[in-house]
matplotlib code that plots the C-alpha trace (Angstrom):
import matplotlib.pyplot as plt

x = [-18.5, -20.7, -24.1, -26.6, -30.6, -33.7, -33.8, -31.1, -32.5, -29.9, -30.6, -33.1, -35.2, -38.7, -39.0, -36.6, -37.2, -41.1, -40.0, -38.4, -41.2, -43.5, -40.8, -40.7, -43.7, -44.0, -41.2, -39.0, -35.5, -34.1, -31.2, -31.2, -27.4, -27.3, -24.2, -25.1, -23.4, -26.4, -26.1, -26.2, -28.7, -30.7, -28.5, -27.1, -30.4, -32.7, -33.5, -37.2, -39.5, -41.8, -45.3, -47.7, -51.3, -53.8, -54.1, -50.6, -50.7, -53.5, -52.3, -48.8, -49.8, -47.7, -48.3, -49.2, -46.0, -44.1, -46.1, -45.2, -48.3, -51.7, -52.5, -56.3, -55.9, -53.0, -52.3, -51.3, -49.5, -48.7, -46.9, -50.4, -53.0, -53.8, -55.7, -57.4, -58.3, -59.2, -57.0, -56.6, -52.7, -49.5, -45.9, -43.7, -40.7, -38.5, -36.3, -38.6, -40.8, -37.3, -36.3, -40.0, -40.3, -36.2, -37.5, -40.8, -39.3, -36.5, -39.5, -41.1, -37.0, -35.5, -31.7, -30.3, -26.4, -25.5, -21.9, -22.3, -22.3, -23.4, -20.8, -21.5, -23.2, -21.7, -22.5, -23.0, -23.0, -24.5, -27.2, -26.3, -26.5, -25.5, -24.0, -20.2, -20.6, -18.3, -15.7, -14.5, -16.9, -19.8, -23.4, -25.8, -29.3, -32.0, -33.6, -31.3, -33.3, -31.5, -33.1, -30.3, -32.0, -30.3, -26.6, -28.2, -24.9, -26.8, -29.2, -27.0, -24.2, -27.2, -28.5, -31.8, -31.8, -29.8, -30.8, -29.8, -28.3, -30.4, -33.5, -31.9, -33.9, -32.4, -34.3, -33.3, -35.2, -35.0, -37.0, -37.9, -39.4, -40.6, -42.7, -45.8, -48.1, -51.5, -49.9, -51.6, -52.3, -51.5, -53.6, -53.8, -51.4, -52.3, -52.6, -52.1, -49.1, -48.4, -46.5, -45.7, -45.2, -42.8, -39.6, -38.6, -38.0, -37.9, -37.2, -38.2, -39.5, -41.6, -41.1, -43.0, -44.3, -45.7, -46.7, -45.7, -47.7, -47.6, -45.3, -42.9, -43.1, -40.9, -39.8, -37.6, -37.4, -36.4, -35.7, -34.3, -31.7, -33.3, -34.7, -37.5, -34.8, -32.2, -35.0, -36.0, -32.7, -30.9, -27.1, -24.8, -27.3, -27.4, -29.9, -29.5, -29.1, -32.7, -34.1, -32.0, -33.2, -37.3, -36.5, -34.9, -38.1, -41.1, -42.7, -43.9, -40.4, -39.5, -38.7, -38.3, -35.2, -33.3, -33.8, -30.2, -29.3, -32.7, -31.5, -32.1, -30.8, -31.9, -32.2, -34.5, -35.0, -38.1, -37.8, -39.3, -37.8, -36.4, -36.3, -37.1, -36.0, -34.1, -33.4, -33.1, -33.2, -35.8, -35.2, -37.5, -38.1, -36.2, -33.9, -36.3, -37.1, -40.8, -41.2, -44.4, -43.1, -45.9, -45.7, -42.9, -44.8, -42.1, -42.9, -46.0, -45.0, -41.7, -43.4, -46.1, -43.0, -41.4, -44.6, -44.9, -41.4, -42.2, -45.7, -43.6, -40.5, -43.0, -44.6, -41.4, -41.3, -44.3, -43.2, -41.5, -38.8, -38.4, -38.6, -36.8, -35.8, -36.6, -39.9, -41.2, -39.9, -41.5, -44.5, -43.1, -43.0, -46.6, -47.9, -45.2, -47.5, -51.0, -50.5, -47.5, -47.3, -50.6, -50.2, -46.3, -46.1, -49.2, -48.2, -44.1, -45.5, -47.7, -44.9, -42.8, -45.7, -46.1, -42.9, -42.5, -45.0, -44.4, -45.1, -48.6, -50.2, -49.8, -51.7, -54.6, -54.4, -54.9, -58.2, -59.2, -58.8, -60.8, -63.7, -64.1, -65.1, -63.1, -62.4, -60.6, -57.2, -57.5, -58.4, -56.1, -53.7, -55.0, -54.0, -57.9, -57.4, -61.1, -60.0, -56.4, -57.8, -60.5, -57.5, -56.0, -56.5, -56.3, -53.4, -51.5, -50.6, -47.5, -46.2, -47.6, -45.8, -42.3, -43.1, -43.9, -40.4, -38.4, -40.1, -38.7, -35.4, -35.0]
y = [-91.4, -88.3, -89.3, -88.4, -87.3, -86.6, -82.8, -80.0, -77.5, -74.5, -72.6, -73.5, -70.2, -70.8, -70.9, -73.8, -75.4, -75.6, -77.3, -79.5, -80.4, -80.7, -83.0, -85.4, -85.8, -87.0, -89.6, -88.1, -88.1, -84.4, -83.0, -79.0, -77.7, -74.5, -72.2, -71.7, -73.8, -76.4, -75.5, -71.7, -72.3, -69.1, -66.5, -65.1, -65.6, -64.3, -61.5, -61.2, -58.9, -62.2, -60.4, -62.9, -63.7, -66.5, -67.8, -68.8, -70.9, -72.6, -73.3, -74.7, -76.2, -73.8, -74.2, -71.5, -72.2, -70.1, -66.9, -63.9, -62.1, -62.5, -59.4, -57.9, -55.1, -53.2, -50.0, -47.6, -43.8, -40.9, -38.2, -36.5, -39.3, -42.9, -45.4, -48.7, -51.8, -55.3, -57.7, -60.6, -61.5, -62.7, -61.7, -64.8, -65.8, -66.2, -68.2, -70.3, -70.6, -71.5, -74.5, -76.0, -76.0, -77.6, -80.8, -80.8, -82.0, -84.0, -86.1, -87.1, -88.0, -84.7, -84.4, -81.4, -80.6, -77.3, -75.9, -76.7, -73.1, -73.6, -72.2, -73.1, -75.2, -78.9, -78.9, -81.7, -80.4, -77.0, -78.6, -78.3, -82.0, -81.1, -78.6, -77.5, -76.9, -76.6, -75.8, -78.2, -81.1, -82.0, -83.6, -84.9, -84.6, -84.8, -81.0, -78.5, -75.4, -72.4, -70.8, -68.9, -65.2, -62.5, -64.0, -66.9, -68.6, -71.0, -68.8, -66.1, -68.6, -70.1, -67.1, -67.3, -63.9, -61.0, -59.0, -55.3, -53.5, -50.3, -52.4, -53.6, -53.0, -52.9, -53.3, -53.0, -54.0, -53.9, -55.4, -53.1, -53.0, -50.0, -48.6, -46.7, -48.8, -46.3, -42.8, -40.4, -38.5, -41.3, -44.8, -47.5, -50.3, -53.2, -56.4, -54.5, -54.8, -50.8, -49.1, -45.7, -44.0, -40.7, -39.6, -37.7, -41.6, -43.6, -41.3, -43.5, -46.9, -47.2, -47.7, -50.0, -51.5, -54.7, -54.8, -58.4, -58.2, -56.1, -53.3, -54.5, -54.7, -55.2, -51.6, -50.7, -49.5, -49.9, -48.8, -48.6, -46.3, -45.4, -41.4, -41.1, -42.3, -39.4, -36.5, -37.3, -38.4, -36.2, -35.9, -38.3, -40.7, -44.2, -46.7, -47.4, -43.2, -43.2, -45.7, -43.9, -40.4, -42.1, -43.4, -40.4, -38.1, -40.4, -40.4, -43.4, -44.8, -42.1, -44.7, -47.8, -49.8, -52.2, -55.7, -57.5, -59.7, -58.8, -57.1, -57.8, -57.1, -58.0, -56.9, -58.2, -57.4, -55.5, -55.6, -57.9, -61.7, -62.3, -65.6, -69.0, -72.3, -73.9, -77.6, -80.0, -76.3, -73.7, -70.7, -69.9, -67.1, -64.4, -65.7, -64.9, -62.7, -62.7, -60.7, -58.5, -55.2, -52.9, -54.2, -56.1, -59.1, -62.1, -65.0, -66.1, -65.3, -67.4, -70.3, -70.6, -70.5, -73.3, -75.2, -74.3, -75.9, -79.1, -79.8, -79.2, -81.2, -83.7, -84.0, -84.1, -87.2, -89.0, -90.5, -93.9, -91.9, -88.7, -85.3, -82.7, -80.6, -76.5, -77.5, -78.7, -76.9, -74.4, -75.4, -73.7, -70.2, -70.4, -71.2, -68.2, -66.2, -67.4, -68.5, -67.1, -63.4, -62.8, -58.7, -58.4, -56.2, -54.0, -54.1, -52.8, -49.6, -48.9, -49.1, -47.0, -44.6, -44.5, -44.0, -41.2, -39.1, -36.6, -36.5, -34.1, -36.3, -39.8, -37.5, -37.2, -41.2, -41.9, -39.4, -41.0, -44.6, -43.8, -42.1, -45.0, -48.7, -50.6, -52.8, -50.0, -50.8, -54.5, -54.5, -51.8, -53.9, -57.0, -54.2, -53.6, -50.5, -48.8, -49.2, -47.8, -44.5, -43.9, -43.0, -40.7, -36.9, -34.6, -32.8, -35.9, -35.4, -33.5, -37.0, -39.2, -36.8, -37.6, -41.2, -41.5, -39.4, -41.8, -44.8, -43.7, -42.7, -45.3]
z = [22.0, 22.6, 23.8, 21.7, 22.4, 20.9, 21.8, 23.6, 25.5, 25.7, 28.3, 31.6, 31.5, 31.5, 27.8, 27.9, 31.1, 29.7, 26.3, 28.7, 30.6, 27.9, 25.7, 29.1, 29.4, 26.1, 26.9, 24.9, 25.7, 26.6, 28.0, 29.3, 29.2, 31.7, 32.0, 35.8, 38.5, 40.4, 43.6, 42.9, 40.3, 39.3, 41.1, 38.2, 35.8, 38.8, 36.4, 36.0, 37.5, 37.4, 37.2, 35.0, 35.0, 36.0, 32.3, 32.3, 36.2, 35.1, 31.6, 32.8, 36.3, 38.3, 42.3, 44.5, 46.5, 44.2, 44.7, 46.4, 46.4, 44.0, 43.0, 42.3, 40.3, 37.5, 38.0, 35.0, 36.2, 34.7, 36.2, 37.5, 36.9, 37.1, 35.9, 38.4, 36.2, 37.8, 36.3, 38.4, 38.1, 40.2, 40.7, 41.4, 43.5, 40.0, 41.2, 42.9, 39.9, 37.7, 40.4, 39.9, 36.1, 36.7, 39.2, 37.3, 34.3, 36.1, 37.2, 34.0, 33.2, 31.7, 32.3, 33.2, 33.1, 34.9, 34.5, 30.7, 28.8, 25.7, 22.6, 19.5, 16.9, 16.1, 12.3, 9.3, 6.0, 7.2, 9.1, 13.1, 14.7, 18.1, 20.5, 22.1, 25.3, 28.7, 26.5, 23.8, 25.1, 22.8, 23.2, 19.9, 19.1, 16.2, 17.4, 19.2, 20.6, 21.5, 24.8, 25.9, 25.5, 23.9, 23.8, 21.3, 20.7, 18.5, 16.9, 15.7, 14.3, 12.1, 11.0, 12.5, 14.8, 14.1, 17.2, 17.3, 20.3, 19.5, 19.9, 23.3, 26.8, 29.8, 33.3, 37.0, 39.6, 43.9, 46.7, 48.8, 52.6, 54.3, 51.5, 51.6, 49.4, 50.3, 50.0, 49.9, 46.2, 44.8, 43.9, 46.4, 45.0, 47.6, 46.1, 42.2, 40.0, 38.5, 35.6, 35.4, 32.1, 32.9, 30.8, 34.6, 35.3, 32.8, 29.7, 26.8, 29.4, 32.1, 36.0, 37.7, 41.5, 41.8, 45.5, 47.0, 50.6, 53.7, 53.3, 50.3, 46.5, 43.9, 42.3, 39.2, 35.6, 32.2, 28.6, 25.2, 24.7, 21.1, 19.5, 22.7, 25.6, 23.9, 23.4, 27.4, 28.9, 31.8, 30.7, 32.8, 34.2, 34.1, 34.6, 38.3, 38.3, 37.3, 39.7, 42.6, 41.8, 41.5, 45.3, 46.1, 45.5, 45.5, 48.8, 49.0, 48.9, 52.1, 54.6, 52.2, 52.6, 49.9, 50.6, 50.8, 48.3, 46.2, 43.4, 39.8, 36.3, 32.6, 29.4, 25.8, 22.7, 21.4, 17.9, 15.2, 14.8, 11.8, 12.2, 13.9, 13.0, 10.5, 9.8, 13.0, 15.1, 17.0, 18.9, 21.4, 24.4, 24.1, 21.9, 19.2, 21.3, 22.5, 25.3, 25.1, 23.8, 25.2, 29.1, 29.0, 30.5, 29.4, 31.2, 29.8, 26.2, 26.8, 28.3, 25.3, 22.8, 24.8, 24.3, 21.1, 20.1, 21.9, 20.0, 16.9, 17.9, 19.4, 15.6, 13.4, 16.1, 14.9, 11.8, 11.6, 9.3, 11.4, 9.9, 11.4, 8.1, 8.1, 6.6, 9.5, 11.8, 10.0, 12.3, 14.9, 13.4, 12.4, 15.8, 17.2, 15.3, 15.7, 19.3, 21.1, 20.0, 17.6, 16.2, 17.3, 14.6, 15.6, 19.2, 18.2, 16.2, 19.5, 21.4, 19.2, 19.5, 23.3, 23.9, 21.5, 23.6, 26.0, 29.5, 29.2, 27.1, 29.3, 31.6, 28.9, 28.2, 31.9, 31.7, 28.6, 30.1, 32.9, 30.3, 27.9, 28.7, 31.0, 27.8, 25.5, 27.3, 26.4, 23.3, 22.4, 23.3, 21.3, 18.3, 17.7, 15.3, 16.1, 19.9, 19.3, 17.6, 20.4, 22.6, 19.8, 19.5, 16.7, 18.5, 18.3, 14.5, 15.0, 17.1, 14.5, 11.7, 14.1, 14.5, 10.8, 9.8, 12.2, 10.8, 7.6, 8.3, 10.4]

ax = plt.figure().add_subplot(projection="3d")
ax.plot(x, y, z, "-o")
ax.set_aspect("equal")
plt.show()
């Protein structure tokens, strides 16, 4: 017979390998199925640029042995200005930080089977009651959450996501040596994690350099090939195109060298969920997806959503006569949206905006961001409307009159 549990995991990202740990803790009985094989274990998910913030160490206990660098400061670019703002944060060894939350949770008694890709929902009378996985082989439990990311085997065969490929980001990323962190005309990026908004680069995205000590940082870009990427896009290049030609004529990156074996790849969704759970079943990270859709900070969004579906699994638990029907499950969408990603909606129309913009007028955002109060930028990003139209001009109608007209035809 199948061996049954009281929760799958599907997938050992953070968002799940969290759930994980939080569900073990909790003495509960879980099992994380992960496609990758154990001793290679994250080569092939080592994907994430892996810049987060204090909040989310000290929230989740995450040890300073998995750091590459705390940073002091972010740094926002445009093609001609820039903008300094202390915000205490760190950029992580990613696969580090993935094989702690993995023994973490094998500690408090969390199994974990690796070479087990999960493929599809096991199903009772609609209601899915366990997972296929390796294969044909199957495994049981009363909650199954889908942490996979943007494949969601689980999630799509339910009908809880219905991601769309136009909404799809994609990201590259290399370690570098050799680079010129203090150039000069440009900011000083020690110890500071910086984007760079500039269609030349990143036509429709942003670039980025997260400095992680001495003369190396993590450097790369990303974006969605949607209306802004084709208004700003050369013809005939490619992702890794872009990033080449930024390396090629940056001179900070004059005598930088690629790190070996330090390259990294991913994509997520930035679009809206339209769903969440359903009975005995949650999706979480960015399955759902969750990644922040202004910055593109991920890992502290996932890790709150794992949380989030372990308090609720951790409830329908409580009762003598357990409860794991889409009502309460429910209670994982509601604190998605009052705890993981409060204002997503707010923040996706910025985002739409931003990106919409042209190159002259990030310069004007950068001077306006060093005019206002230091606090502007975060509470514009909170999705505080009366900060939001302090950075806006009255020659930006003609882009709001585009944004609005794609909005609609869209």
């Amino acid at each position: 017979m199948s061996e049954h549990f009281d929760v799958i995991v599907a997938g050992a990202g953070p968002a799940g390998a969290q759930c994980a740990r939080d569900l073990a803790q909790r003495d509960h009985d879980v099992l994380v199925l992960e496609a990758e094989s154990e001793d290679e274990f994250p080569r092939q998910s080592n994907k994430s640029t892996a810049g987060t913030f204090p909040s989310m160490m000290g929230s989740f206990g995450i040890p300073d042995d998995v750091v590459m660098n705390y940073t002091d400061d972010v740094v926002l670019e445009s093609p001609n200005r820039h903008f300094v703002r202390r915000q205490p944060g760190a950029v992580l060894e990613f696969a580090d930080f993935k094989n702690f939350l993995v023994e973490d949770a094998r500690e408090d008694g969390a199994e974990y089977w690796f070479d087990a890709r999960v493929s599809k929902p096991v199903t009772d009378d609609g209601e899915i009651v366990g997972v296929k996985y390796g294969g044909n082989q199957e495994v049981y439990a009363d909650v199954v959450v889908d942490a996979t990311g943007p494949a969601a085997p689980l999630a799509k065969k339910l009908g809880v996501t219905d991601l769309e490929r136009e909404n799809q980001a994609i990201g590259v990323e290399y370690e570098l040596e050799g680079i010129d962190i203090d150039a000069d005309g440009y900011a000083d990026l020690t110890d500071s994690m910086m984007l760079r908004l500039d269609h030349e680069l990143a036509p429709g995205g942003y670039s980025w350099i997260f400095h992680t000590g001495e003369d190396t940082a993590k450097v790369g870009l990303c974006y969605i090939q949607n209306e802004a990427h084709r208004d700003y896009a050369k013809d005939g290049m490619g992702i890794d195109d872009y990033l080449q030609y930024w390396l090629d004529n940056d001179p900070r990156f004059e005598s930088a060298e690629r790190i070996e074996g330090k390259q990294h790849r991913g994509s997520a969704h930035i679009q809206m969920p339209s769903g969440f759970s359903t009975d005995n079943f949650m999706a979480i990270g960015d399955t759902v997806p969750t990644i922040d859709p202004l910055w593109g900070e991920g890992i502290h969004t996932c890790m709150k959503s794992g949380r989030a579906a372990a308090i609720t699994a951790d409830r329908c638990f409580m009762a003598n006569d357990r409860d794991t029907s889409a009502e309460k499950m429910a209670i994982y969408d509601d604190l998605w949206h009052d705890q993981v990603a409060p204002n997503m909606r707010v923040r996706l129309l910025m985002t739409q905006l931003l990106y919409l913009a042209p190159n002259e007028r990030y310069d004007t955002l950068m001077e306006d961001l060093n005019r206002l109060n230091p606090e502007t930028l975060s509470d514009a990003n909170a999705g505080s409307t009366r900060e939001i139209l302090k950075l806006m001009h009255t020659d930006d109608i003609p882009l709001l009159v585009q944004f609005a007209k794609e909005r609609l035809l869209g």
